[in-house]
C-alpha positions as CSV (number, residue, x, y, z in Angstrom):
1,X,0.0,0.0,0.0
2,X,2.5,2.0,0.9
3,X,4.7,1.7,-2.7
4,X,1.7,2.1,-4.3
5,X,0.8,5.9,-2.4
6,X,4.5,6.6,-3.3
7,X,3.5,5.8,-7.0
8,X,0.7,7.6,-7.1
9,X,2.3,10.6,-6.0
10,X,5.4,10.5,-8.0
11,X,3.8,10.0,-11.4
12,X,0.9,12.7,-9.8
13,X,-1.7,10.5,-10.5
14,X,-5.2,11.1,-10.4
15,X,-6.4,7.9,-9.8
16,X,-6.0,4.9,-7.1
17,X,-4.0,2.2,-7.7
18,X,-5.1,-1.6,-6.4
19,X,-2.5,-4.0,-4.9
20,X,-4.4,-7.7,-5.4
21,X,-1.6,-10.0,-4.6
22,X,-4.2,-12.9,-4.3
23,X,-6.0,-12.3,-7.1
24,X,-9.3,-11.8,-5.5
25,X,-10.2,-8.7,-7.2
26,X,-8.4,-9.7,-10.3
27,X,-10.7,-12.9,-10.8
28,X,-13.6,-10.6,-10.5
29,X,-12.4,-8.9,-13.8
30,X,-11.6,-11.7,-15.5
31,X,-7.8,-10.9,-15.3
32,X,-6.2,-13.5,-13.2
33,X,-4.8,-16.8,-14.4
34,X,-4.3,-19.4,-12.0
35,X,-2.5,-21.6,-14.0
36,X,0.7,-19.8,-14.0
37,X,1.9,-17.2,-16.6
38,X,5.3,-18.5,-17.7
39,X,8.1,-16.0,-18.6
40,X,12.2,-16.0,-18.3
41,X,12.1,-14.4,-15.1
42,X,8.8,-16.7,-13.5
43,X,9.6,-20.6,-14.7
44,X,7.6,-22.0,-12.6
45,X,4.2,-20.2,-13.1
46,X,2.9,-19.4,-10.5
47,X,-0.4,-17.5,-10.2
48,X,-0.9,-14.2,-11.5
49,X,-2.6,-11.4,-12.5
50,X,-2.7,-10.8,-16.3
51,X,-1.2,-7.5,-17.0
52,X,-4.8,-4.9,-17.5
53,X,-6.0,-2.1,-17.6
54,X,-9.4,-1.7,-15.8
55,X,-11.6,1.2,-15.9
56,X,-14.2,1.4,-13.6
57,X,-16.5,4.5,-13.1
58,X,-19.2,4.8,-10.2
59,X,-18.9,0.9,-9.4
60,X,-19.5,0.2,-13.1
61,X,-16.7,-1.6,-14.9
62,X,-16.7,0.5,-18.4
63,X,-13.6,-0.9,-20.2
64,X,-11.4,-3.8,-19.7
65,X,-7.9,-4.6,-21.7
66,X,-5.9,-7.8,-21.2
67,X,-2.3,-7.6,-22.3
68,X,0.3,-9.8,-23.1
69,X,3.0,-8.3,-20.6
70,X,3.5,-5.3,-18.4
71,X,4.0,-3.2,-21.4
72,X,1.5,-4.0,-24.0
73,X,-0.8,-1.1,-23.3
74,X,-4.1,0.1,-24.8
75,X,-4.0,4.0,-26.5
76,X,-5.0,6.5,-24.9
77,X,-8.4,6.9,-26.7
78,X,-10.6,4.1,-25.6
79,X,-9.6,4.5,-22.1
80,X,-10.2,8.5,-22.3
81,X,-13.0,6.9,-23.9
82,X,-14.4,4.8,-21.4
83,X,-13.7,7.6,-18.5
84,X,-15.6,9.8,-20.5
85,X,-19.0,7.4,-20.8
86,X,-19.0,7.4,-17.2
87,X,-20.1,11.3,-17.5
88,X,-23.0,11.5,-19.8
């Protein structure tokens, strides 16, 4: 919690960010795999989250992307895009 309010603050975020380091939340978004995900630096899968972004808005989950490692990353668009539905 703690790295994570020290994130926040250096990048000036204007959001929260969620440590899950059971994957509870992460299974609720369809973004945990409990199989393992195996990489160089993790041979023996283990379970872990799926690298996402998650967009929720008012406890409605508008937009969801599941990448393939920590740096495949949607544009900026659909999740400007998905903030923005949460206005109308």
């Amino acid at each position: 919690m703690d790295r994570n309010r020290a994130m926040v603050k250096k990048l000036l975020l204007p959001f929260l960010l969620l440590s899950d380091p059971d994957g509870a939340i992460s299974s609720s978004y369809g973004v945990w795999e409990e199989r393992g995900i195996l990489t160089p630096r993790l041979p023996d899968r283990e379970p872990m989250a799926i690298p996402a972004i998650v967009v929720v808005r008012s406890g409605v989950i508008r937009y969801v992307y599941s990448g393939v490692d920590f740096a495949d990353r949607p544009g900026d668009e659909p999740v400007f895009a998905a903030l923005d539905e949460g206005e109308r």
